[in-house]
Steps between C-alpha positions, in 0.01 A plus 500: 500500500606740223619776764752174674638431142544882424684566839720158490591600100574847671686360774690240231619839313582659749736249647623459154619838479654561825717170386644692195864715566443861489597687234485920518341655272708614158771195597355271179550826297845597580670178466306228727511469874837285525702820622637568087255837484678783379490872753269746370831700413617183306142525269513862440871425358392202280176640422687836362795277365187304263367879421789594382570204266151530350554853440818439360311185254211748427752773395696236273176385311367882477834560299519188274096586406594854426820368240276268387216742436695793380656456133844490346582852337579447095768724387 
C-alpha cells in the first residue's frame, strides 16, 4: 500500500512539473525569462560601469577620511 501511495505522489510530481513553462538555466538571474535579459556583452558593460562607480565612491570617501584625519597646519 505504501509503495502505490509513493509511486502515485511520484507520478502527481511528476506531472506537476512537466506542467510548469521552462525556464533555462541563469534566465531568473539575468533579468527573468520574459525575453528583457540583458547579452552577456550587455553585463560585462554594466557590471564594469557599477565597478567603476564604486571605485570612484571608494576613492571619494578615502580622500574626505584622509582631510578629516590629517590636521590643519598653525602658522
Amino acid at each position: 500500500m505504501r509503495i502505490i501511495a509513493l509511486l502515485l505522489i511520484a507520478a502527481a510530481l511528476f506531472y506537476g512539473a512537466s506542467r510548469l513553462p521552462h525556464i533555462q538555466i541563469g534566465e531568473r538571474a539575468t533579468g527573468g525569462y520574459d525575453g528583457a535579459s540583458m547579452t552577456p556583452q550587455q553585463q560585462v558593460n554594466q557590471a564594469a560601469k557599477e565597478a567603476r562607480e564604486a571605485a570612484d565612491a571608494a576613492e571619494a570617501a578615502g580622500n574626505a577620511t584622509m582631510r578629516q584625519a590629517t590636521p590643519e597646519p598653525t602658522p
